[in-house]
C-alpha positions in Angstrom: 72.4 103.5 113.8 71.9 99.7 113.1 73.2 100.2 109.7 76.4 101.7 110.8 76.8 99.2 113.6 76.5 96.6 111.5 78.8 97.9 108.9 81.3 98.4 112.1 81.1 94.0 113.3 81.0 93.2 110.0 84.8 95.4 109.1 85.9 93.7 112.9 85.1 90.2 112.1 86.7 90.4 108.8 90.1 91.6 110.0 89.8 88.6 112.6 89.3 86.0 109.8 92.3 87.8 107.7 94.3 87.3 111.1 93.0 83.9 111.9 93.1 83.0 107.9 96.9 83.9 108.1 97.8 81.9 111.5 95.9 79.0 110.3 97.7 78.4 107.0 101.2 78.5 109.3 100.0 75.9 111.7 99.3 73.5 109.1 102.4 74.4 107.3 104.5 73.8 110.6 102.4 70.4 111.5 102.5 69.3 107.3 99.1 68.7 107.3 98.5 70.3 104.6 96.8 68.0 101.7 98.6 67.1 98.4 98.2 69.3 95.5 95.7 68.1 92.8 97.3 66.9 89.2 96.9 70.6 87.4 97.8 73.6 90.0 95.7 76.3 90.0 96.9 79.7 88.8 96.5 81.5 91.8 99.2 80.4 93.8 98.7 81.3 96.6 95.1 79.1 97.0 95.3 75.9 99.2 96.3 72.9 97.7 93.1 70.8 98.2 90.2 73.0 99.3 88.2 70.9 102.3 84.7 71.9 103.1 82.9 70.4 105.9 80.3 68.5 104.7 77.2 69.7 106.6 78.5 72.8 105.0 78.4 71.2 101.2 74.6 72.3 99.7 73.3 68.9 97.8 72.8 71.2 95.1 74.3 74.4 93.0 71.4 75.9 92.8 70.4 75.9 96.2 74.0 77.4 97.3 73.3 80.1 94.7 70.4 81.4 96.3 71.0 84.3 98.6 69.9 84.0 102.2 67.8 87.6 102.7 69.3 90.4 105.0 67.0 92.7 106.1 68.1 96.3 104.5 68.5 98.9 107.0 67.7 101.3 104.3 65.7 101.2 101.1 68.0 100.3 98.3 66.8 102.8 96.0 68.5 105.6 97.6 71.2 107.9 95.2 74.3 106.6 95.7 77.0 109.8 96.0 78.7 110.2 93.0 82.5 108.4 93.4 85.6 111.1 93.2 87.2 110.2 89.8 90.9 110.7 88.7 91.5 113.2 87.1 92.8 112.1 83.4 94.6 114.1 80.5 92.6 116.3 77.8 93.1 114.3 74.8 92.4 111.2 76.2 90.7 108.6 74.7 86.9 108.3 74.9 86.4 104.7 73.9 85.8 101.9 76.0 88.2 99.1 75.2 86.4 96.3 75.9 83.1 97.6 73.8 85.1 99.6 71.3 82.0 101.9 71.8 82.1 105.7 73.0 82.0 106.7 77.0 80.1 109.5 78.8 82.3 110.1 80.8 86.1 108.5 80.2 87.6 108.8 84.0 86.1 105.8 84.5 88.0 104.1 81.8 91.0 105.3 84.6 89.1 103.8 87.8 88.8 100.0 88.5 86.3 98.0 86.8 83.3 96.7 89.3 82.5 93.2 88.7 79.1 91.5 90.8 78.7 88.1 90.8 75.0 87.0 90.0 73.0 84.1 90.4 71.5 81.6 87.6 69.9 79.5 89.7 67.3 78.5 91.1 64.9 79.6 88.5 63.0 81.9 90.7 65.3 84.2 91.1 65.3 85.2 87.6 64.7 87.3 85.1 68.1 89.3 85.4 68.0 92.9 86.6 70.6 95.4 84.6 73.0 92.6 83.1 72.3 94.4 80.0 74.4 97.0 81.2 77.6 95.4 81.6 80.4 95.4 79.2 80.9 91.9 79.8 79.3 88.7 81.3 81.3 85.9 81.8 79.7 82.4 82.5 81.1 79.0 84.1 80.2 75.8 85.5 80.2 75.3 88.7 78.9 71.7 89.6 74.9 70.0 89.9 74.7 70.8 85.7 73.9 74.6 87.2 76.2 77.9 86.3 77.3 81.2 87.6 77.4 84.6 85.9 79.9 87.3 86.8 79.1 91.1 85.2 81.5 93.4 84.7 80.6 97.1 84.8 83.6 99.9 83.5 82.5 102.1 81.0 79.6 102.6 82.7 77.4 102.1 86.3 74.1 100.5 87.3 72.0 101.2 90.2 70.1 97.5 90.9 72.1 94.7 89.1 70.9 91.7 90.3 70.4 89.1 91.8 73.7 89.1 93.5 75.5 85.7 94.0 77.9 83.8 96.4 81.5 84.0 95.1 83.7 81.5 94.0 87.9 80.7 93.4 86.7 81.6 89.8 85.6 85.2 90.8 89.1 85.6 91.9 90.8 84.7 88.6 88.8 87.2 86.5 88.6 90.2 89.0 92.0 90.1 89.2 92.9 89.8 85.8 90.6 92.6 84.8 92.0 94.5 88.3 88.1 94.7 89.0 86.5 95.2 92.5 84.5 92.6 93.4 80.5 92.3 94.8 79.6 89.0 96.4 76.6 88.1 98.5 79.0 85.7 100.8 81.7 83.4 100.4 82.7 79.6 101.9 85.8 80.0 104.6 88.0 78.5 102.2 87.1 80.7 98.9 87.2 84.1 101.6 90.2 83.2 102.3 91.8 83.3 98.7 89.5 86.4 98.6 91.5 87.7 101.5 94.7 87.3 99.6 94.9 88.0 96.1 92.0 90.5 96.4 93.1 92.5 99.4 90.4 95.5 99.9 88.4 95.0 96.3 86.2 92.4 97.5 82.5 93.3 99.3 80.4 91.0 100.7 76.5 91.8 101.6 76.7 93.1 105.1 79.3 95.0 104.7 79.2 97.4 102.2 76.3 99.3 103.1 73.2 100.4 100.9 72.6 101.9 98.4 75.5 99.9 97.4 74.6 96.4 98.6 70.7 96.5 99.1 68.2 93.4 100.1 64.9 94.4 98.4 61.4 93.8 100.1 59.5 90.9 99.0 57.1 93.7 97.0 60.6 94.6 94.8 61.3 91.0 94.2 63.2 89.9 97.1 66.7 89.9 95.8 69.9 91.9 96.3 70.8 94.6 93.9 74.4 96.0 93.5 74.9 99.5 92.9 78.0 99.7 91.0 78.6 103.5 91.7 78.1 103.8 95.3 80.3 100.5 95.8 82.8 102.9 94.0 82.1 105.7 96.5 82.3 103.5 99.8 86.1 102.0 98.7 87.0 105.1 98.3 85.8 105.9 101.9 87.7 102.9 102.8 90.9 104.1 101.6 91.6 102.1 98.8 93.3 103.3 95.6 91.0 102.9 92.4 92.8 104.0 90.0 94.3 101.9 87.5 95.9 102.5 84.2 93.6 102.2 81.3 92.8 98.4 80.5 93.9 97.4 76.8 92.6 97.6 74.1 90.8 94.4 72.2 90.1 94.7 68.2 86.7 95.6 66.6 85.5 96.2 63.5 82.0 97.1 62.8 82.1 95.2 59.1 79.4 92.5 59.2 81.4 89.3 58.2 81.1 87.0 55.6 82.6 83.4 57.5 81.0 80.2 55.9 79.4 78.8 58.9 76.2 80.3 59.6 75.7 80.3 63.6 71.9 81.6 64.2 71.1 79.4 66.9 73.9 78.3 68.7 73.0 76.6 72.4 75.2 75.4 75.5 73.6 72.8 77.0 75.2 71.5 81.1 71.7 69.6 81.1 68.2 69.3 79.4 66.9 71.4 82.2 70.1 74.3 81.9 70.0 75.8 78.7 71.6 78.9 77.6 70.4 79.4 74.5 71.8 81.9 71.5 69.3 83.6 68.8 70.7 85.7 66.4 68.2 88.8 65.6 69.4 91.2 62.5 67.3 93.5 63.5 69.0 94.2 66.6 72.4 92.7 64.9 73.1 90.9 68.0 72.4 87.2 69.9 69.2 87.5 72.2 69.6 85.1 74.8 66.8 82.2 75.7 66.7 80.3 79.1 65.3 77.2 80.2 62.0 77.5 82.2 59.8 75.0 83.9 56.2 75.6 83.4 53.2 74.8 85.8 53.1 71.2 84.3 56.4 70.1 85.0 57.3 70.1 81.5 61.0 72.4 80.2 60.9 74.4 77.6 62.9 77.6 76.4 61.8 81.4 77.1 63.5 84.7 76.0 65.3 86.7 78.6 64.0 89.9 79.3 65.6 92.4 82.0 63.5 92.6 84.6 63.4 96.6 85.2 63.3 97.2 81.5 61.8 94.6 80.0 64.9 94.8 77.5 65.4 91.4 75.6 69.1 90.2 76.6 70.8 91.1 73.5 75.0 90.7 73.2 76.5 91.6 70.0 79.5 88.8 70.7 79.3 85.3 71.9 82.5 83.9 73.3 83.1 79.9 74.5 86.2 79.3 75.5 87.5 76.0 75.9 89.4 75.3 79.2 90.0 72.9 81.9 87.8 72.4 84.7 89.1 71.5 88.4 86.8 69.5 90.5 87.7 69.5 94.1 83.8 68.2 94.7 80.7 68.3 92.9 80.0 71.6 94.0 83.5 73.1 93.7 85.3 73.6 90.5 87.9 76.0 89.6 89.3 76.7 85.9 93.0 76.3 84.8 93.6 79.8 82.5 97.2 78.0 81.5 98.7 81.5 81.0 100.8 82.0 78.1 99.3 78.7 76.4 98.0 80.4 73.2 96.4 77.3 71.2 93.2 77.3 73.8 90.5 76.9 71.6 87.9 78.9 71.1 84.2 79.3 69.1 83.8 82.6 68.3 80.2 84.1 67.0 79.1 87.3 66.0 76.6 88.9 63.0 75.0 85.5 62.6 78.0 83.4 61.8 81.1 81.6 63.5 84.2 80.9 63.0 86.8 78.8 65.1 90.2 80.8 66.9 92.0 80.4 69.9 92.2 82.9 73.0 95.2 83.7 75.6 95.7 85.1 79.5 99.0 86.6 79.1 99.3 86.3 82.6 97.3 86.0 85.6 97.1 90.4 85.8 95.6 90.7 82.3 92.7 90.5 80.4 92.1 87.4 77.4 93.2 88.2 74.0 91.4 86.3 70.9 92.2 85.8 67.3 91.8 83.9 64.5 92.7 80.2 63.4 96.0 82.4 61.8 97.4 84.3 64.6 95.9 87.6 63.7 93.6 89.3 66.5 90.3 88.6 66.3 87.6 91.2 65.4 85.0 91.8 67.7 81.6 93.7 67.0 81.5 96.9 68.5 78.8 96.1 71.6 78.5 93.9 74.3 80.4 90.8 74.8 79.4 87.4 76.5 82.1 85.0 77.3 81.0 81.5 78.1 84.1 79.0 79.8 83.4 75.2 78.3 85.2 72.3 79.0 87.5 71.4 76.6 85.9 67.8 76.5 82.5 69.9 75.0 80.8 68.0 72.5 79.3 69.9 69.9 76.7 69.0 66.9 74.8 70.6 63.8 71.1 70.1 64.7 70.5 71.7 61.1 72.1 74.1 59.1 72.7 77.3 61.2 71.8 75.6 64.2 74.0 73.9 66.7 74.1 72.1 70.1 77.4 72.9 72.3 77.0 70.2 75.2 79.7 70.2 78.7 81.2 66.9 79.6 83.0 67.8 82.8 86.9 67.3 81.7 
């Protein structure tokens, strides 16, 4: 009963702050108090010029505004989610995931939207990762105090715990949209809910309010986080009423041919501070990049440690390794946005797979669909069959050759 009260305030409250979200913007409009826009204009037009957050709201650091603040869970979050209705799709249809260029179980949910959970990075407690070696793709940007934010995207396949889940950001926005995902966030500033509100009408759920097993605050004995369930936040839209189907995302390139570039890339590491590391290993025996974090030990001291999933004790293994250039907006030190600059196709890129990497440039058609990549030449580029991590680095990124097959990658805010 608490659960489905709760559920109840929480849908209220979030149609009054739609309402009051909507009147507000037309006061200020009327009154022309609304700030002047910054120098580049973010791509989603319809965010407020100059976000304002009250300072006693403003965290002193990224990390601390990434950890979650713990609901209690009216019930336990490993209960089975229902299983979602899916569309129905034709006979011959395709059974491989575009954005893996790997096989599906089941292909309907190539035809149903993409679920994309926000997770946090920081503070180093809350890791290891649970289930990000599920997704099809993790995409990772900066987002102030030398910390960063990872965003999952699940489509060719579900999870039932992917953790820990994250507040959202402008960012989050961007990239569900363009990807037409559905998007889980543990909570949102008044500002950043209210670009939710309007260029994610319906596909964004917040902790609270979708219930568990989709959203689910584990006891301190599980770990203490909250876990998404990617399938049952599929089932409760669809009790909501919303329409999930979309047409089938395109397709990127892959080719399963190791390649034979001249720059050998078997350590390659992006550095926003000596203490936040994301560090690259190429492994030919699983013919993919495991990924190694910093970690503070008892002493004080930082070094590196391999990422493991926490349920599976998995290493964190991606077969691609994206950074993107692009251009960082600071509205303050602990709210940045990133200019896409759709249909600029000379963004550059660093692209590494199979132990080597080569240099390329990637595009956003336009703010409704996903990045394109190819070569130096024009010619798409060739991903490996797998998993693909996608880092955003400022374009002011300074990057060095420690040693042959080994280089440092670190962010300069632009």
């Amino acid at each position: 009963m608490f659960g489905v009260l709760e559920s109840y305030l929480m849908h209220i409250t979030r149609v009054f702050k739609r309402f009051s979200w909507s009147v507000l913007v037309l006061m200020l409009a009327g009154c022309h108090l609304l700030a002047p826009s910054p120098k580049i204009t973010p791509m989603i037009t319809d965010l407020p010029t100059t976000p304002t957050l009250n300072p006693e709201q403003a965290l002193t650091k990224a990390a601390q505004q990434a950890t979650p603040t713990p609901l209690p869970s009216p019930t336990p979050w490993q209960v089975v989610a229902p299983t979602p209705t899916l569309r129905s799709i034709p006979a011959q249809t395709d059974m491989t995931n575009p954005l893996t260029g790997l096989e599906v179980e089941d292909p309907r949910l190539l035809w149903q939207r993409p679920v994309m959970v926000k997770l946090a990075n920081w503070p180093q407690s809350l890791r290891p990762f649970n289930q990000i070696i599920n997704a099809d793709m993790v995409f990772e940007y900066y987002i102030g105090y030398q910390t960063n934010h990872l965003l999952a995207l699940f489509y060719g396949g579900d999870a039932d715990a992917v953790g820990p889940l994250a507040p959202g950001r402008v960012v989050d926005a961007r990239l569900a949209r363009r990807y037409q995902g559905s998007l889980v966030v543990a909570s949102a500033p008044p500002t950043v809910e209210g670009v939710f509100e309007q260029t994610l009408p319906d596909r964004v759920f917040y902790r609270g309010y979708a219930p568990c097993p989709g959203i689910c605050t584990e006891t301190e004995a599980q770990g203490g986080n909250t876990v998404v369930n990617t399938a049952a936040i599929r089932t409760f839209s669809e009790s909501e009423g919303n329409e999930d189907a979309i047409e089938r995302l395109p397709d990127l390139f892959f080719d399963k041919k190791i390649v034979n570039w001249d720059e050998s890339a078997l350590r390659v590491s992006y550095l926003y501070a000596d203490f936040s590391v994301m560090d690259w290993r190429y492994d030919k025996t699983y013919g993919g990049y495991q990924l190694w974090q910093d970690f503070q030990t008892e002493n004080g001291i930082y070094t590196l440690q391999q990422t493991f999933d926490r349920d599976s004790q998995q290493p964190v293994i991606f077969e691609n390794v994206l950074i993107l250039l692009a251009d960082y907006i600071e509205y303050n030190p602990s709210f940045y946005d990133i200019d896409f600059r759709e249909g600029d196709r000379e963004q550059s890129a660093i692209l590494l797979r199979d132990g080597k990497m080569t240099h390329g440039t990637w595009y956003a058609p336009d703010i409704n669909q996903p990045f394109q990549f190819f070569d130096l030449q024009g010619n798409p580029y060739y991903l490996k069959p797998g998993q693909t991590w996608i880092t955003f680095a400022s374009t002011t990124s300074r990057i060095t050759m420690v040693e042959e097959g080994s280089w440092d990658i670190t962010f300069v805010p632009n």
